[in-house]
C-alpha positions in Angstrom: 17.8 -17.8 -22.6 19.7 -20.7 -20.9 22.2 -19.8 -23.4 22.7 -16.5 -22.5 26.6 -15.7 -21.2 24.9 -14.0 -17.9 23.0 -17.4 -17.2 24.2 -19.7 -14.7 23.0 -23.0 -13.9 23.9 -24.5 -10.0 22.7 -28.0 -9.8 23.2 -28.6 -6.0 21.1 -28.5 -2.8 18.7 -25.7 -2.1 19.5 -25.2 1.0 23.2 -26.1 2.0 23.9 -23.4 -1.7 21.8 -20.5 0.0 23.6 -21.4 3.7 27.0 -21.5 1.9 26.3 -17.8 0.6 24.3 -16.8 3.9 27.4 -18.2 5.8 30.2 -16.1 3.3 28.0 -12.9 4.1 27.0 -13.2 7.6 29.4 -10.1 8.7 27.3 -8.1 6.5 24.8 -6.1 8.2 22.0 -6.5 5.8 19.3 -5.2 8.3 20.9 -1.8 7.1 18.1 0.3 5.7 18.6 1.8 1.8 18.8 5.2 1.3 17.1 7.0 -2.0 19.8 8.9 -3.9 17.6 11.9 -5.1 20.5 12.9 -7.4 20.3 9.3 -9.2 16.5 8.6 -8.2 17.5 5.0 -7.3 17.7 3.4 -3.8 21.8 2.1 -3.2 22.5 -1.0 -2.5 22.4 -2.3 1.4 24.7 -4.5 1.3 27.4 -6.1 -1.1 27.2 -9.2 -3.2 26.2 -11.5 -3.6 22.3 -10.4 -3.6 19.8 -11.0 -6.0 17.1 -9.1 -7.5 14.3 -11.6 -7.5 14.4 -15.3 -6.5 11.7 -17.6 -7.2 10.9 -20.6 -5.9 8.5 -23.5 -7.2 7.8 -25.9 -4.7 5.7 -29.2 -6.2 6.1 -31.5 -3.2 4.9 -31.6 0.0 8.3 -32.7 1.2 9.8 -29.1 -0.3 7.0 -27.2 1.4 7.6 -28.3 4.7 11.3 -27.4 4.7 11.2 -23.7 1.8 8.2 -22.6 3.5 10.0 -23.1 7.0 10.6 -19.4 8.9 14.5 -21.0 8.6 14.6 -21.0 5.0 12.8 -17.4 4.5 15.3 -15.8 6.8 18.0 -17.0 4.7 16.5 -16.1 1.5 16.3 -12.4 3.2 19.8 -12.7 4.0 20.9 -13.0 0.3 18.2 -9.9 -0.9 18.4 -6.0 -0.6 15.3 -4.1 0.6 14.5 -3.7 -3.1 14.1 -7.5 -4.2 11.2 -9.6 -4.7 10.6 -13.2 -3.2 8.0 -14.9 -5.5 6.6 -18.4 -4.3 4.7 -20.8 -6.6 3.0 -23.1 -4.0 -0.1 -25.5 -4.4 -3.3 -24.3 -5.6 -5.8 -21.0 -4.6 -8.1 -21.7 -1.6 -11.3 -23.7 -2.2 -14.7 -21.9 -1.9 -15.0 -23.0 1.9 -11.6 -21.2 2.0 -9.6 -24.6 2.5 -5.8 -24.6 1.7 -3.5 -27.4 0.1 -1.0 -27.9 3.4 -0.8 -26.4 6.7 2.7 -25.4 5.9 1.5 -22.2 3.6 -0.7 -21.1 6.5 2.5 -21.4 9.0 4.2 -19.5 6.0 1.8 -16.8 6.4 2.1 -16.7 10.1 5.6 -15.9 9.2 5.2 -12.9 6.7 2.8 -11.4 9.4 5.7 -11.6 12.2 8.1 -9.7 9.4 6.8 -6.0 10.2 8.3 -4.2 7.3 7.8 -6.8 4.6 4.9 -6.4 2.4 3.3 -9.9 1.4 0.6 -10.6 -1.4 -0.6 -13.4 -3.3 -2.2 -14.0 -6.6 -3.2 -17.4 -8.7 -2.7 -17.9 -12.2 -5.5 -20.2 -14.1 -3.5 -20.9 -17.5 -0.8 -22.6 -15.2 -3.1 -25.5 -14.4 -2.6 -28.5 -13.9 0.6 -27.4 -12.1 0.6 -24.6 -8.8 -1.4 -21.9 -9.6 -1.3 -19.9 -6.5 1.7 -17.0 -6.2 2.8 -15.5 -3.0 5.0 -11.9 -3.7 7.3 -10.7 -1.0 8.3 -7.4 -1.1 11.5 -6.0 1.4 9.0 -3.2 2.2 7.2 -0.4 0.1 9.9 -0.4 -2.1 10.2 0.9 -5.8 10.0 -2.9 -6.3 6.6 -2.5 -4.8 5.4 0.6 -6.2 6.3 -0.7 -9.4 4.3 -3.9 -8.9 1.1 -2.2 -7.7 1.1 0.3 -10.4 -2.9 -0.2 -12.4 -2.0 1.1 -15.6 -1.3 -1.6 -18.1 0.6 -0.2 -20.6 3.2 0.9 -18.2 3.4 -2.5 -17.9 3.9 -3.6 -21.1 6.5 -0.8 -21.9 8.7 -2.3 -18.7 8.2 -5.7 -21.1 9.1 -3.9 -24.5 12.4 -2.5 -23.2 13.6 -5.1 -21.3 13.4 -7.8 -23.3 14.4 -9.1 -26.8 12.8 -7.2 -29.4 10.4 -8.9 -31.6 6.7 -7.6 -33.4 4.5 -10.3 -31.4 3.2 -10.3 -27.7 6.2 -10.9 -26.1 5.1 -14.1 -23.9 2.2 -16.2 -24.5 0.0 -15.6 -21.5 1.1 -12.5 -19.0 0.8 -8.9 -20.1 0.0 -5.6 -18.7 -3.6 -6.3 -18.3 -3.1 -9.7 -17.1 -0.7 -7.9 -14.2 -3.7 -6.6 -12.9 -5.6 -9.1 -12.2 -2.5 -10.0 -9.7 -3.4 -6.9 -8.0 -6.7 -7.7 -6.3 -6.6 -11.6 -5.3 -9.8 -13.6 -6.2 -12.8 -13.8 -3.4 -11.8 -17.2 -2.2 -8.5 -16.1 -0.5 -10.4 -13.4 1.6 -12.6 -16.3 2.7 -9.7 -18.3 3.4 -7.6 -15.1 5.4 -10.8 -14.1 7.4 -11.8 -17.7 8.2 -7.9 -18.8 9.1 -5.3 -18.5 12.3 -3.7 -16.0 9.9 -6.6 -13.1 9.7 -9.4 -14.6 11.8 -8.8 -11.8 14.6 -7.6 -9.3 12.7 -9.5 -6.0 12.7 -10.2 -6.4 8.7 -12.1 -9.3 9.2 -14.2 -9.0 12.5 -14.8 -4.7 12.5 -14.0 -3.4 9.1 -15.7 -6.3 6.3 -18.8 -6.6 8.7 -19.1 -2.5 9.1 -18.6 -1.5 6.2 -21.2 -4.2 4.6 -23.6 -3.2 7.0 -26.3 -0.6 5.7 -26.9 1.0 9.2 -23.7 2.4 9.1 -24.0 4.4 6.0 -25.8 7.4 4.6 -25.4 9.6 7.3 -25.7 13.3 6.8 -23.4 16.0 6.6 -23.1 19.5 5.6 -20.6 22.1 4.7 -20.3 25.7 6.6 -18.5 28.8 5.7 -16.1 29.9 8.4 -14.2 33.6 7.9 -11.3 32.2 9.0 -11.0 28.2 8.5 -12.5 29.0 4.7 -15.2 25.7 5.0 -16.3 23.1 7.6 -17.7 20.0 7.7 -21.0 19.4 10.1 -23.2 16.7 11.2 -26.5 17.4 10.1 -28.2 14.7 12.5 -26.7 12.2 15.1 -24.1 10.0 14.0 -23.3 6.9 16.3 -19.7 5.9 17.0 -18.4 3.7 14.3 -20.4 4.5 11.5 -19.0 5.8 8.2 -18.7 9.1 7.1 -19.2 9.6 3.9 -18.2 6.4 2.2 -18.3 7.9 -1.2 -15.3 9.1 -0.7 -13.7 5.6 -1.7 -14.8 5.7 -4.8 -15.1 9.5 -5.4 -11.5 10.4 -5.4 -9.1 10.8 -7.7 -5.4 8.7 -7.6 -1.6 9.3 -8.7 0.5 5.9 -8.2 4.1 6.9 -7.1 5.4 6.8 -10.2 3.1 9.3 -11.9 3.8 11.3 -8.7 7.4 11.7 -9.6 7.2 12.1 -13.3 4.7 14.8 -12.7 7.3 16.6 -10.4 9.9 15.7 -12.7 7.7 17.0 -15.3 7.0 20.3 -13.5 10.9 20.5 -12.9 11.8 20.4 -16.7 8.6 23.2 -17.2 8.4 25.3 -14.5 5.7 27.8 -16.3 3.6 24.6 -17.0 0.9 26.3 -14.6 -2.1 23.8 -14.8 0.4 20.4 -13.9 1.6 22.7 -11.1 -1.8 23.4 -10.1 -2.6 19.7 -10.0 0.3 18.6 -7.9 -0.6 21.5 -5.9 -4.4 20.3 -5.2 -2.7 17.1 -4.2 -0.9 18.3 -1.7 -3.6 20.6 -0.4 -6.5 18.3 -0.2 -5.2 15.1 -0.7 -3.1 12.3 1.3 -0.3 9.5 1.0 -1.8 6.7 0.3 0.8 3.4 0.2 -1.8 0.8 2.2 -1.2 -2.9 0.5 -2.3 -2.5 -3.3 -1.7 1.6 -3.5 0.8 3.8 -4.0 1.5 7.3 -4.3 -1.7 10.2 -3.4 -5.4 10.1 -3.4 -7.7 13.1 -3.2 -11.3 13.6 -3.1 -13.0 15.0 -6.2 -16.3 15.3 -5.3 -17.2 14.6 -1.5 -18.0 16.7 1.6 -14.8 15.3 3.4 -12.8 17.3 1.8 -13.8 19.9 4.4 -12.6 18.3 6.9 -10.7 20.3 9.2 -7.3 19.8 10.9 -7.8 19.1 14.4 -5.4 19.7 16.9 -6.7 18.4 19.7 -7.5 14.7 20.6 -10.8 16.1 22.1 -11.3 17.9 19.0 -11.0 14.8 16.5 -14.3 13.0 15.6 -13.4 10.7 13.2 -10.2 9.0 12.1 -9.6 6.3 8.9 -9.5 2.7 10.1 -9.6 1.0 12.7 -11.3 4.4 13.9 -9.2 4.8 16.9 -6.4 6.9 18.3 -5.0 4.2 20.6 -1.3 3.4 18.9 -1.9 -0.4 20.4 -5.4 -0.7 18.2 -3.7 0.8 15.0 -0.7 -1.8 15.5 -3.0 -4.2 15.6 -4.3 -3.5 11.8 -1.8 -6.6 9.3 -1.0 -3.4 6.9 2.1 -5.9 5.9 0.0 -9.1 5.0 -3.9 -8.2 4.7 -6.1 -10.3 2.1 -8.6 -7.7 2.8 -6.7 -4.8 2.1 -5.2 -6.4 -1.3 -9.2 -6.5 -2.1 -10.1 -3.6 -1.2 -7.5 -1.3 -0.7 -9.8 1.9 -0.8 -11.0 0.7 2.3 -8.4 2.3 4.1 -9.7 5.8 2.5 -13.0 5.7 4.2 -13.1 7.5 7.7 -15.5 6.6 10.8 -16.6 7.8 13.9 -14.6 7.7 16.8 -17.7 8.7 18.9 -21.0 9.6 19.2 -21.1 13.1 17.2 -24.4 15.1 17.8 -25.9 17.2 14.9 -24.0 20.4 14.3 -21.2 19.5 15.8 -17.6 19.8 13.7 -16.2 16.8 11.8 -12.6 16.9 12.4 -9.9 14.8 12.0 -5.8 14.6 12.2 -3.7 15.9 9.4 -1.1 14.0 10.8 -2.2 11.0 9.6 -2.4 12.0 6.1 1.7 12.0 5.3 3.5 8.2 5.9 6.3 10.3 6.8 5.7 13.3 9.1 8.3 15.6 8.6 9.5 19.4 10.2 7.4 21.2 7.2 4.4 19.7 7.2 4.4 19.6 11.1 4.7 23.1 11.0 2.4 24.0 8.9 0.3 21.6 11.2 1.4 23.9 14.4 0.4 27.0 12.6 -3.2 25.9 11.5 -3.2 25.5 15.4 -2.2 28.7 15.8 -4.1 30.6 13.3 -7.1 28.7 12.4 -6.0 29.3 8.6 -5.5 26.0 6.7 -3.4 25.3 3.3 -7.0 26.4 1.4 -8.6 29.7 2.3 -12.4 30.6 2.0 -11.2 31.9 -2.0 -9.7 27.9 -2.7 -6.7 28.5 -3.9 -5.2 31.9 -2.7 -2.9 30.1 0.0 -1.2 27.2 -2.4 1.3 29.8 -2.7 2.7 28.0 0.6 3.8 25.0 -1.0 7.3 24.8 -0.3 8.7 21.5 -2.4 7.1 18.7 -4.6 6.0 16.7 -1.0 5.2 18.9 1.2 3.6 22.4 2.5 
């Protein structure tokens, strides 16, 4: 590799080389945000060279962590990546049962990733590198293609990336890191979620005081529900006894749900594209977008709809007095949804179908109508979808009549309806 023409080796200092180039480039406005070219299906560039693709660094010194894991040296290292790089940094080791760290200076670095709004942090540790650092932090410019590439579960997508991009050759391409080993990356081991909950970093946040301690406690489970028919709405979901404010509804529905990472989303348009009269992979991408929801919390990517849970009947509800329940934190106030660490959450790297299950915003007596805000189930509203939103409001009629299925003739593009 070292030998390789496109290889170049700089043997000076870390940080006056990155400065240098910061300083060359400072006219640039790199906060500029990249724009998807749906011609090309690739995001453009945000800026001009020189920016790099991935940077790594491996920091085996105290006396390096205290100055690369500095908020200083990050914001340079942003300043020389595009919204679709990756930041990987090898320092120290995981957290120790009692969810000790190494050095203060990670924790400050994590303090820094949470102040970064749009960047999308996550951390993973690597056994077979022992006795050297085994733990991995992976910064991502935002949920990129970077990112959705990163998160995707399916191994062998994995290992194809591998196969085409490298050298050819008949045996395992490296010696310890494959598909399958990529996803244990995905879901970081116990001992960082005690660390993050028991830390400055996550010890307020709402993962770790309201969500972990709900959602382990039974008394906020099995509460029942059934499903009416309604002339007009098709089906709606009811409380079939009391239901206290804050309790789940329906937590099957984490698990009982079917999911398409982004990039099965668009081959499956792109699919549908090259064979339009493929009716049964239109009829799927179509169920998507009729029952299911966007899903890109920490960890996911793409859609997710249930397969086999009363929530699906949830109805739209277009009032705030209508809506019962709402995914977490189970609140309508903007300033208590802000307050979730969507960017850098331990929790949600663990268990990112948390962020599917849905729980009472009040007290809902039995009989009363489970409904919730469609809104929230696009990361992007846009004018379609709001007005189909407007009309359900209007009409009463929803995506899905009473005969499932006689009104998906209103989707209107591969997103939305």
């Amino acid at each position: 590799c070292l030998d390789d023409a496109r290889v170049e080796i700089v043997s000076v200092d870390v940080e006056t080389w990155i400065e240098d180039i910061v300083e060359e480039c400072k006219d640039i406005a790199y906060d500029t945000e990249c724009q998807w070219d749906k011609e090309k299906k690739e995001y453009t560039s945000c800026a001009p060279a020189p920016m790099y693709d991935v940077i790594l660094v491996d920091i085996s010194s105290l006396e390096q962590a205290e100055k690369w894991l500095s908020k200083k040296f990050y914001e340079n290292l942003r300043d020389i990546t595009i919204y679709e790089s990756m930041i990987v940094i090898n320092a120290g080791s995981p957290p120790d049962i009692d969810g000790g760290l190494d050095y203060d200076e990670r924790d400050d670095f994590f303090d820094v990733l949470d102040e970064e709004e749009l960047d999308v942090a996550m951390v993973y540790d690597e056994p077979s590198g022992a006795p050297l650092n085994t733990a991995f932090i992976a910064v991502f410019g935002g949920t990129s293609d970077t990112y959705y590439r990163y998160v995707r579960e399916t191994p062998t997508s994995v290992d194809l990336d591998m196969i085409t991009n490298m050298h050819s050759q008949s045996l395992p391409l490296t010696a310890f890191y494959d598909g399958a080993t990529h996803l244990r990356y995905l879901r970081p081991s116990h001992v960082w979620e005690n660390w993050f909950c028991g830390s400055e970093v996550g010890e307020d946040s709402l993962e770790c005081t309201i969500l972990l301690k709900n959602w382990f406690n039974v008394s906020n489970h099995g509460f029942m529900t059934e499903v009416v028919r309604d002339p007009i709405k098709g089906r709606s979901l009811h409380a079939a006894e009391d239901i206290p404010k804050g309790a789940f509804i329906l937590g099957d529905d984490t698990h009982m749900s079917l999911d398409i990472d982004a990039h099965q989303w668009e081959g499956l348009n792109d699919f549908i594209e090259q064979f339009p009269d493929a009716k049964m992979y239109k009829d799927l991408r179509d169920f998507y977008i009729a029952y299911g929801f966007e899903n890109e919390v920490q960890g996911l990517s793409g859609w997710s709809v249930s397969i086999a849970s009363n929530n699906t009947f949830t109805n739209h509800a277009c009032t705030v007095e209508d809506q019962k329940v709402a995914a977490f934190p189970f609140s309508t106030d903007p300033e208590v949804q802000d307050e979730v660490l969507y960017s850098f959450s331990i929790v949600f790297n663990r268990h990112p179908k948390l962020s599917m299950a849905t729980g009472a915003l009040r007290d809902i007596k039995k009989g009363e109508e489970i409904m919730l805000d469609y809104s929230d189930f696009r990361t992007y509203m846009d004018p379609e979808f709001e007005g189909f939103l407007n009309d359900i409001c209007k009409t009463g009629v929803g995506l899905v009549n009473a005969t499932d299925g006689g009104s998906t003739g209103l989707c209107v593009n591969n997103e939305t309806c």
